[in-house]
Residue, then its C-alpha position, 0 to 999 in steps of 0.5 A: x527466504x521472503x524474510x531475509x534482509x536483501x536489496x532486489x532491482x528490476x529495470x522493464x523497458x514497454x511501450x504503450x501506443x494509443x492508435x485512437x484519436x483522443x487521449x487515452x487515460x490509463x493507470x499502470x500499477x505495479x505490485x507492491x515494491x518499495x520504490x517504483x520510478x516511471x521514466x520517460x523520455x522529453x525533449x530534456x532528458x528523462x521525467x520521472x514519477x515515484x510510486x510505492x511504500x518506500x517513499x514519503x507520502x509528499x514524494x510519491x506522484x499520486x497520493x490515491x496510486x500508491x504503487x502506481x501511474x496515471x498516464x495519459x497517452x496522446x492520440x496517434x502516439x507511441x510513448x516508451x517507459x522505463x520502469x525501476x523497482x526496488x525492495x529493500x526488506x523482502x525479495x520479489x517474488x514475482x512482478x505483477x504490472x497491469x495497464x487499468x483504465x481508472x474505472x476498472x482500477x475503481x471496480x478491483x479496489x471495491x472488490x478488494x476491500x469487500x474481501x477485506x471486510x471479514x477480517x476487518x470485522x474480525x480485527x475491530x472485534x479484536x480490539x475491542x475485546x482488548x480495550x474491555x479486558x483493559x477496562x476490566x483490568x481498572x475496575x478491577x484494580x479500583x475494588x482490589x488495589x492490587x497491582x497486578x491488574x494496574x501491569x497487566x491494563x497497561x500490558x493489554x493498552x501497549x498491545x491494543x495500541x500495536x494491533x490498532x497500528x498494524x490495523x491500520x497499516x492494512x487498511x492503507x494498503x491497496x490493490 
């Protein structure tokens, strides 16, 4: 059940090698997880890096990759990762983690939001008519005085202010 309240770990081990001579930008995004930790092995220890929407904004390691790394590989190297992803609210129904270069993670997130555009065009109509039936609502309380136009105004800008967070949220979201 997608909706069931469930804690779900997956730990990968990869390797990426860069056999070029210059240093390779790459941008490894991993599908939409609550908490993504990227682990590499230093001199010291591990360093990690923190994606995903289970983090506050200030602890993710790129506010523009929010489910994802930029990772720069050193020419002639072989640099191994270890990946942690966790959802707490929904299970994983399937792992999806892709290896862009930073212009074709541009061109994915353009084509994305361009298939987004109807239904943001559709839910700004939305809330339009929501924030009319409000006005309405008030001009027609101010000719009536009735109080059922009064309940039910602040009835639609309760709802109007709900979508407008949820419309929101949607636009933040990425690829």
């Amino acid at each position: 059940n997608p909706l069931s309240f469930a804690e779900d770990k997956v730990l990968l081990k990869f390797s990426i090698e860069n056999t070029g001579n210059d240093t390779v930008n790459v941008l490894l995004i991993a599908s939409r997880n609550d908490r993504i930790n990227l682990y590499t092995k230093t001199n010291y220890g591990f360093s990690e890096m923190k994606a995903g929407f289970g983090y506050p904004d200030f602890q993710i390691s790129n506010e523009e990759i929010p489910n994802g790394f930029a990772l720069a590989i050193a020419p002639n190297k072989r640099e191994t990762y270890y990946l942690k992803l966790e959802n707490f609210f929904r299970l994983m129904q399937g792992i999806s983690i892709s290896i862009y270069t930073p212009k074709q993670y541009e061109n994915s997130n353009n084509r994305l939001t361009a298939l987004r555009y109807p239904v943001l065009i559709f839910q700004s109509c939305f809330l339009a008519c929501m924030l009319f039936m409000f006005l309405f609502s008030i001009l027609q309380f101010s000719s009536n005085y009735y109080r059922g136009y009064i309940y039910y105004a602040m009835f639609i800008l309760l709802h109007f202010f709900i979508f407008l967070q949820f419309v929101s949220a949607s636009c933040r979201d990425r690829v």
